[in-house]
C-alpha positions as CSV (number, residue, x, y, z in Angstrom):
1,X,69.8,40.6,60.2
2,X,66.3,42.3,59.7
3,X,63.3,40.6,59.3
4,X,62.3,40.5,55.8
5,X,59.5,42.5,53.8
6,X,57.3,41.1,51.8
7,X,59.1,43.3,48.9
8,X,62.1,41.6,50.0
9,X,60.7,38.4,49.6
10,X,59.4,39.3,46.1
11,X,62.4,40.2,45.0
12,X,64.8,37.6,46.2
13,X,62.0,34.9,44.4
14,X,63.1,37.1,41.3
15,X,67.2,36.6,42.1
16,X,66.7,33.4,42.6
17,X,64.9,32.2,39.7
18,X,67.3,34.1,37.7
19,X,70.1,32.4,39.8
20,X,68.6,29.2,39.2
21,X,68.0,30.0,35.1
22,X,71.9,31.1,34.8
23,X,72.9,27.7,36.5
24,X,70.3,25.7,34.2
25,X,72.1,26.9,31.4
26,X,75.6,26.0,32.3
27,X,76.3,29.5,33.6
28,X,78.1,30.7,36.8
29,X,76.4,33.3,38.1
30,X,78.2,35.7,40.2
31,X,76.8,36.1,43.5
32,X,79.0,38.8,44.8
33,X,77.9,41.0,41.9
34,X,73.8,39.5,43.0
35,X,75.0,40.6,47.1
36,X,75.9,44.1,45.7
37,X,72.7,45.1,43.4
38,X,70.6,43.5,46.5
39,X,72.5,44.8,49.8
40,X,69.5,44.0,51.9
41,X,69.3,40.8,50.7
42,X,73.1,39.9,50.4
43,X,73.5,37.9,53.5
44,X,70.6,35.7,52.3
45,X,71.8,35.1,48.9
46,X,75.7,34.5,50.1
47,X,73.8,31.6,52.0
48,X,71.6,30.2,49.9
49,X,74.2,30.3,47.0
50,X,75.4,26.3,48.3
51,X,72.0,25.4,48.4
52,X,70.9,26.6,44.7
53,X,74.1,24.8,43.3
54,X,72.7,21.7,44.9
55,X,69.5,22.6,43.5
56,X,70.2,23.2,39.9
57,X,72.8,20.1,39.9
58,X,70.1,17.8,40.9
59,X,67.5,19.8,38.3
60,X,65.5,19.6,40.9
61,X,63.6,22.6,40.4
62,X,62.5,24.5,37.2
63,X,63.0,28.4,37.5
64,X,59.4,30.1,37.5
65,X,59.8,31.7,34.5
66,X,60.0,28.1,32.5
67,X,57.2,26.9,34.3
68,X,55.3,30.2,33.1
69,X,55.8,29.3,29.6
């Protein structure tokens, strides 16, 4: 896997929080359709999808965009 940009990193904070928002809302977002609009990110957010759904189960952690409010 390549190292990741900082644009890269920008965005997947984006597909996460909006991961994370989907879940909050009783939504299950679809992570292969995520892996495909980000291909240089897919392998990271096939990964990380266990840990989000930990994540927003525990409501651990509120998306950026609710804390921006």
């Amino acid at each position: 896997m390549n190292e990741i940009t900082q644009a890269d990193d920008a965005k997947l904070g984006e597909v996460v929080d909006e991961i994370l928002s989907k879940m909050a809302r009783g939504e299950n977002p679809d992570i292969d359709a995520y892996a495909g609009e980000y291909p240089d990110l897919a392998d990271i957010i096939r990964n990380a999808l266990p840990a989000l759904r930990i994540v927003a189960q525990s409501g651990g952690v509120t998306p950026a965009e609710e804390v921006d409010s």
